[in-house]
N, C-alpha and C positions, 0 to 999 in steps of 0.2 A: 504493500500500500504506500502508495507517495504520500506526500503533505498536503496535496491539492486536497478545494475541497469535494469530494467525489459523487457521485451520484446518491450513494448513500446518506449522503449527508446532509446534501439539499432536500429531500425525500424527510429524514426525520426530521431537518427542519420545518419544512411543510406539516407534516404530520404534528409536532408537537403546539403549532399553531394552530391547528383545526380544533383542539378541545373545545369545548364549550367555556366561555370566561367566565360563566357561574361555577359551574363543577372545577375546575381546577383550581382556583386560589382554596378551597375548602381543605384539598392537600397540605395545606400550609400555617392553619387554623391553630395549630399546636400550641398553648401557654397565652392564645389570643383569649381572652375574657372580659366584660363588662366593667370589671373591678379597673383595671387598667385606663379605663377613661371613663375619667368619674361623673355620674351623674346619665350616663348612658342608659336610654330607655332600656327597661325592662324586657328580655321577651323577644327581642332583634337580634337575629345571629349577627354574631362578631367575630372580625377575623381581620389577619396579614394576606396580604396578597399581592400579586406580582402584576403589571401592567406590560402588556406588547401590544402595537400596532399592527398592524398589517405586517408592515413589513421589516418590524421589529428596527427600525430608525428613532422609535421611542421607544422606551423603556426606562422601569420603573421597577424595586423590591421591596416588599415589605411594606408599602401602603397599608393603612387601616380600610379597611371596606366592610358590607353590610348588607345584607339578603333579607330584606324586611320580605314579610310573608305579606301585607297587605296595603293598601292606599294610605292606611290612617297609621300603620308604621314611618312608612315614608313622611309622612309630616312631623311626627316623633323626632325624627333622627335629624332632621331638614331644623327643626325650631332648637333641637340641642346644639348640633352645628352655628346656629346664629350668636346664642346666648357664648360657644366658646370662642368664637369669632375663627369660627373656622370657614371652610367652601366645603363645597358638595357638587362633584361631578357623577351625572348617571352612566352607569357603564353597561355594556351590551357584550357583544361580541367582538368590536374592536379593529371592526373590518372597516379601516377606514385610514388616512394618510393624516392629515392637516390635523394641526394641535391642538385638537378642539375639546377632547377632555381634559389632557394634563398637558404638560411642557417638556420639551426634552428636557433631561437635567435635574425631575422632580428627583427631590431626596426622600429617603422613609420616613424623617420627623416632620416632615411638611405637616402642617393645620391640615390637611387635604381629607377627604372621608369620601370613597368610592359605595356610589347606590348600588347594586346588581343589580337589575330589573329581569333577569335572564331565569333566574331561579324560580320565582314566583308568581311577579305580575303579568302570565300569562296565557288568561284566561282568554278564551274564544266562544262567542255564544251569536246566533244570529238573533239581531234585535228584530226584524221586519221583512216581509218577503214580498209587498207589494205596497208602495218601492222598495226592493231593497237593500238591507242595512246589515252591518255588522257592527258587533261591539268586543274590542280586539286591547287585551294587556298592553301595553308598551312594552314588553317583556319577551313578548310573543313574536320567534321568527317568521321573514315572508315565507319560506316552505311553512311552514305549519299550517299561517293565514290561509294560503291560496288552496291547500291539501283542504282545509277544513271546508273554504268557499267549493270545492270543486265538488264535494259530497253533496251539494245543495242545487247544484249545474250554475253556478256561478262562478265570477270569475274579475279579471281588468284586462283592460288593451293593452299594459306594457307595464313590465316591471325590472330592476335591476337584476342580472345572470345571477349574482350570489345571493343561495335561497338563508346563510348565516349574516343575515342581517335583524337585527332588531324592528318590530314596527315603529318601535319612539325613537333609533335611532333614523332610520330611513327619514322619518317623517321631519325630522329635526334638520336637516339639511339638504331638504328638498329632492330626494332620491329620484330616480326616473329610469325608464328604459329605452326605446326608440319605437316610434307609431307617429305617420300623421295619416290623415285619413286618406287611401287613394281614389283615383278620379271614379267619380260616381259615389264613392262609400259614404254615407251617412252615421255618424256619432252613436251606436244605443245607446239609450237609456241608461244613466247608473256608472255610465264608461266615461272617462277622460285623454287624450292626449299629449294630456301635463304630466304633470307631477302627483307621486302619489299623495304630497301635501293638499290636493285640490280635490282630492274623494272625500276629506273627513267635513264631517256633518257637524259634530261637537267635539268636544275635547275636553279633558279634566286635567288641572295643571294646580301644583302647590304654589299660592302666590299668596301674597302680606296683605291681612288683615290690619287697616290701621286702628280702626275700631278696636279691636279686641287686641291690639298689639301682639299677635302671632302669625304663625303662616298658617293658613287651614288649605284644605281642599276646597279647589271653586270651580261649578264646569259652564266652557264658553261656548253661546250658542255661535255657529257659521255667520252670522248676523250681526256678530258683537265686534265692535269697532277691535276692540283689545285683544279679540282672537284672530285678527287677521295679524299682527306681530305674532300670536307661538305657532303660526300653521306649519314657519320653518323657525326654529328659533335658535340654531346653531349652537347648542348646550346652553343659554341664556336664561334657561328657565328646566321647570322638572316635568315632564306630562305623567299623568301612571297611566290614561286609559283615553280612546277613543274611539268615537263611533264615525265610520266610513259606507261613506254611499257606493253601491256594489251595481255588476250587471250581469245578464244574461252571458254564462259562458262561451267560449268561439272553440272551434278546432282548427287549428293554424296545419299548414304546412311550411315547414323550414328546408328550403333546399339551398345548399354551399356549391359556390362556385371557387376555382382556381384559374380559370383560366382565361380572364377581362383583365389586358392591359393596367397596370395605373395608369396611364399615359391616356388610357380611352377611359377606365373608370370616373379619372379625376379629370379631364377634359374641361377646358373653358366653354361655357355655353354656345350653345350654336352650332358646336364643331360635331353632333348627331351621334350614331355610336350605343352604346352601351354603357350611359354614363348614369351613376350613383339617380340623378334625378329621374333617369328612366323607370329605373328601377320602384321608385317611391310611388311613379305616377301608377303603376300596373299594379303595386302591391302596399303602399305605402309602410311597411317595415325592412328599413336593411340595415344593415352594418357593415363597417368595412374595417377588416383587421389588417394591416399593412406594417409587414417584417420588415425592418431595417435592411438596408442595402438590398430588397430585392424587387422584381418589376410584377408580380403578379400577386394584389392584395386576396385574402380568404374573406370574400360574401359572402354571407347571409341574408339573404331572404325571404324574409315571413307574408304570404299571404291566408286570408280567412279560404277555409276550404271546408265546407258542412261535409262532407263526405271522402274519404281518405281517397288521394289520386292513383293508380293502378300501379305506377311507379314507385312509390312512398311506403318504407316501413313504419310502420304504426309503434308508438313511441307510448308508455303507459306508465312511465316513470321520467323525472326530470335527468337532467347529466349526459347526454349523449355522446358524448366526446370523450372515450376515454383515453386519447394519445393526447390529449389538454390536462384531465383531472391528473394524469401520473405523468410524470415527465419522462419522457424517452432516453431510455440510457445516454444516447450521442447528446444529446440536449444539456441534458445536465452535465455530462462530464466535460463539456465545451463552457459551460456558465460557467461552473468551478475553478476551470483552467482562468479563465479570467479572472474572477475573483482573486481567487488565492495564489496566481502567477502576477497579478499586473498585466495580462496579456490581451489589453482592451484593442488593440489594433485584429482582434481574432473576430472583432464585430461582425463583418461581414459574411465569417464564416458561420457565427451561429444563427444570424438573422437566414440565412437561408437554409438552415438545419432544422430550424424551426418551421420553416417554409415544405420545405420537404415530408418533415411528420405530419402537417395537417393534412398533405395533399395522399399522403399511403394512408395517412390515418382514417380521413373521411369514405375509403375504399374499403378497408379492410374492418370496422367499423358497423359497414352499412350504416353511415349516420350522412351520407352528404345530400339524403332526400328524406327527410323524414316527416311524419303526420302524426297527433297526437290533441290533446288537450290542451289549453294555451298552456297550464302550467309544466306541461310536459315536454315543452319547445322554448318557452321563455328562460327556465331555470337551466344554468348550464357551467358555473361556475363552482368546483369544489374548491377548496383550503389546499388540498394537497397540487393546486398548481403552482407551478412557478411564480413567485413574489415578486415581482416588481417596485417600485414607487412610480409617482406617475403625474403628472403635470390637467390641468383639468380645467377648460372655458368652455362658456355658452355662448353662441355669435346670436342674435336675435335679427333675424331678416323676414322679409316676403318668402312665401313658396317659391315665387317667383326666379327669387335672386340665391337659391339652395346652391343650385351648381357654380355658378361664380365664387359663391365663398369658399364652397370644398376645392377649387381650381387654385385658387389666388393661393392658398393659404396651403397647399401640399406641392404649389409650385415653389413657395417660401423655403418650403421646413426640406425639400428635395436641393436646393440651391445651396442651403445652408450646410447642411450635412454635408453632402460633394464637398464642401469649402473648407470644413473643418479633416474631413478625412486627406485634402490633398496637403492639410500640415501637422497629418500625422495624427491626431486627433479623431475618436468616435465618441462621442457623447450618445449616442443612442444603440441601444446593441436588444431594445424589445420592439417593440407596435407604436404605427400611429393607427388610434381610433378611434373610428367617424359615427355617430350617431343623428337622427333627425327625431326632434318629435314637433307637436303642437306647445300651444303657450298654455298656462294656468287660468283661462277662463274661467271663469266664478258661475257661470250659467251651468256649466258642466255638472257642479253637487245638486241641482234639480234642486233647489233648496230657497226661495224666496228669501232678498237680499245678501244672499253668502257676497264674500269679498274675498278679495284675491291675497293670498298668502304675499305680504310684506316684505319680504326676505328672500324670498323664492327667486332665482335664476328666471325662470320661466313667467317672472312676474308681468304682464302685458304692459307698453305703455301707452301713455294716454296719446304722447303727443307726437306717436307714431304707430294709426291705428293698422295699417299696412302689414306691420310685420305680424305675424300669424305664427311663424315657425322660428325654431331654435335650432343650429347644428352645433353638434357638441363634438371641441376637441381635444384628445389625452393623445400624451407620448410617454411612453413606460422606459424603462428602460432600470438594469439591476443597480441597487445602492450602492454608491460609494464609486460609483464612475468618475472620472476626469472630464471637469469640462460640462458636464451634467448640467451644472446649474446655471453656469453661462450660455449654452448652448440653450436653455430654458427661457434665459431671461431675454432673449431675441426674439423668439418667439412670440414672450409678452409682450414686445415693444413693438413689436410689426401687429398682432393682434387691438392691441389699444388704440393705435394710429391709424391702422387703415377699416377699423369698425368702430369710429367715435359720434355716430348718430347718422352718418350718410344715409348708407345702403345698408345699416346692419347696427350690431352697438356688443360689444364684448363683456358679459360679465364672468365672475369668477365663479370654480365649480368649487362650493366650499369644502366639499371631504378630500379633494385631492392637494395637488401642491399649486402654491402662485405668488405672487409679490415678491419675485425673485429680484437678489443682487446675485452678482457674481461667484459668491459663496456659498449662498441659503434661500432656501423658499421662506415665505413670509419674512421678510426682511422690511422689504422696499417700503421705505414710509411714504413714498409717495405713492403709490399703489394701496396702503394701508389704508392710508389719512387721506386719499383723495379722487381715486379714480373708482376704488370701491364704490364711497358713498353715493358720486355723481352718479353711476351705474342706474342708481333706484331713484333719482329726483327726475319726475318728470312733469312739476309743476302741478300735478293732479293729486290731492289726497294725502294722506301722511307718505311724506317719503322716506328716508336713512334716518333722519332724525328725529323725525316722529313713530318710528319704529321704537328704536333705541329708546324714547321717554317711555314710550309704556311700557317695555320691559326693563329699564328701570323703576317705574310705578310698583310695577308687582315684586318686582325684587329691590326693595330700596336698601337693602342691607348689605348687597354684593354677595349672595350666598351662595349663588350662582355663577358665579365669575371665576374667567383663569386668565393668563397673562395675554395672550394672542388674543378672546374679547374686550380685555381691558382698550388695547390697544387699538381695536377696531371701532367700540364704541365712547374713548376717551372716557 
């Protein structure tokens, strides 16, 4: 065995990530007791425990954290928190990049006090079947959600690939999948386009009682000024439970291509083809995963198909990919080499290693045509894939103007790379990927006066009633590359500049990476303190800053806060 780090190793690293972040800190529990921090509600399991992100770029030991079994625990621990002038971050599963529960760097003696919402609060009950409704834990993963809607023939238009996400964590940062409606398709009932922030009906969130000088439980109707700030509230606040407007389920067919150009995929308008917008218009869901250094991205494309196509294997479980869920011997042992050699010029060999396993994989497989249940086509992200970190915008444009922006913007990031590789230099050695959906229309929850989630990426603006659609774009590539974050921060800067309210408007995807300097993600105080906020002023209605007051309203204590919102919200 060499020093490299081997397949093996990326493999348990994956694997020791995929736990669930309730059950494991429990491991760790030993000599944790009540007694130890005094005045601790009664009755609340207590415990140490460890924090990893995604992609393990934060990290944390020994944290204090807390598996309240119910709502009015969580206010318990949330009001003792205040009294010790401590914070309180809700923790899920942890699938996520951007520093939005803890900070790199947190120490074990930090005031900090981790909620688990993953153990307990997550209960699933259908509230209403005509319209219908669900009433869903915060706690509760979207594989659970959607497994539980699908027993009822229910379902949504689009959801995030990873089924190990929290519904309070999702819903806290505007999660989304890719769907706009294709030519002729009409919206059902109960369905949205948006975000999954734009399905929920009400919501229950621990917020300051000034009256009674404590924090109780309080639940917001769709209707309530104050609840359009928590629809995304970027950890700002604590939700334990809501209720989400649901619809009639689809059966989708997912068929994967390899073999459309990027050159034709990503094509400037006009130029005919087989281009990403073609695609939207016949079937309105695609994706496009685009390997590093290679010419032929892996689409996906979902259309609605009531009836399984004679071609298409029928799919009755989520995951279909398994040369994605486990990584292919060469794959990993090409990542590691880099890793653990310095061997980042081998970029191009793995981006088209990777290229390779999708294209055997999707054959040998049977998965490059498949039909099934939405949830059984939409869910397709396990834990034990390859890790990345990964950079994360939404471009807000017309339907109209989809393909111009996927053109401009992978003619940039192709210029760039070529530029950085001919001095010696790869900053990208994962995926660029492309998603489209619709905006968070407020009409969509079927819910008289609902308003549009505050916060939300996907938030419409006023005074650009034209744009309708969002394309979303991430570049992954493994931690601790060279060049990463400057090679990022170009990006940003061609994204800010050439989408600043024209044809389009850039905002930030908040669970991934952005406000890059040369160094670090979330740095740029100018991106922090200014491009952000302007992002959501669009002279119509509370914008950044009247976001920010009411969730300061319900939180006037800061008990909710960590260093990256401090700094967002001043």
């Amino acid at each position: 065995m060499t020093d490299r780090l081997s397949r093996r190793g990326f493999l348990l690293t994956a694997a020791s990530l995929s736990v669930v972040a309730a059950a494991a800190p429990r491991s760790m529990a030993q000599g944790a007791a009540a007694s130890d921090l005094p005045g601790f509600p009664e009755g609340v399991e207590l415990y140490r425990s460890a924090y990893r992100n995604w992609v393990r770029e934060i990290t944390a030991d020994g944290l204090w954290a807390c598996a309240p079994s119910n709502p009015d625990q969580v206010v318990a621990v949330v009001n003792w928190a205040r009294e010790q002038d401590w914070t309180v971050r809700a923790r899920g599963y942890a699938h996520g990049w951007s520093p939005l529960t803890i900070p790199a760097g947190t120490e074990s003696g930090a005031p900090l006090l981790l909620v688990d919402t993953a153990t307990h609060l997550t209960g699933i009950a259908l509230e209403s079947t005509d319209p219908a409704a669900v009433r869903v834990g915060a706690g509760a993963s979207l594989e659970a959600l959607l497994g539980h809607l699908e027993a009822y023939g229910l379902g949504v238009t689009a959801t995030p690939a990873p089924g190990d996400l929290t519904v309070g964590g999702a819903l806290a940062i505007d999660a989304h999948g890719t769907a706009v409606p294709a030519h002729g398709e009409s919206r059902l009932p109960g369905h949205t386009y948006g975000s999954l922030s734009n399905l929920v009906l009400s919501l229950t969130a621990v917020v300051w009682d000034s009256a009674g000088g404590a924090y109780v439980l309080r639940t917001f109707e769709r209707d309530d000024p104050d609840c359009a700030a928590l629809l995304t509230h970027l950890g700002r606040a604590l939700v334990t439970e809501v209720v989400l407007r649901v619809g009639e389920n689809t059966s989708l067919r997912c068929l994967s291509r390899t073999d459309i150009p990027a050159a034709e995929l990503f094509a400037a308008p006009g130029s005919g083809g087989r281009t990403l917008a073609s695609f939207l218009d016949t079937a309105g869901r695609a994706e496009a995963i685009w390997f590093a250094f290679t010419e032929f991205p892996w689409l996906k494309v979902w259309s609605v198909a009531p009836k399984r196509p004679l071609t298409s294997r029928r799919v009755t479980a989520p995951y279909n990919y398994p040369f994605s869920d486990n990584v292919p011997a060469v794959v990993a042992d090409l990542a590691g080499t880099l890793v653990s050699d310095a061997a980042w010029y081998l970029a191009p060999v793995l981006g088209n290693a990777q290229l390779d396993a999708a294209v055997l994989g999707l054959t040998t497989s049977l998965s490059a045509d498949i039909w099934g249940l939405s949830k059984n086509t939409l869910l397709y992200i396990r834990p034990t894939t390859l890790r990345m970190t990964a950079n994360g915008y939404a471009v807000l444009t017309s339907r109209a103007e989809v393909q111009r922006v996927v053109a401009e913007f992978t003619a940039f990031y192709r210029q760039r790379l070529t530029a950085y590789a001919a001095q010696g230099r790869f900053p990208v050695n994962g995926t660029v990927e492309i998603r489209v959906t619709g905006l968070d229309n407020p009409a969509d929850a079927d819910s008289a006066g609902a308003r549009a989630p505050l916060l939300s990426a996907l938030r419409p603006r006023a005074d650009h009633p034209e744009w309708d659609t969002a394309v979303w774009l991430d570049v992954l590539t493994l931690p601790g590359t060279p060049y990463a974050e400057a090679f990022c921060r170009e990006l940003e800067r061609f994204l800010l500049a050439t989408y600043d309210g024209g044809h389009g408007l850039t905002r930030v995807e908040w669970s991934k990476g952005w406000a890059y300097t040369d160094e670090a993600a979330w740095a740029d105080e100018e991106v922090l303190g200014s491009a952000v906020p302007a992002s959501f002023d669009d002279g119509a209605g509370p914008g950044w800053e009247g976001a920010a007051a009411i969730l300061d309203r319900l939180d006037p204590h800061q008990v909710f806060g960590n260093a990256l919102l401090d700094r967002l919200f001043g």
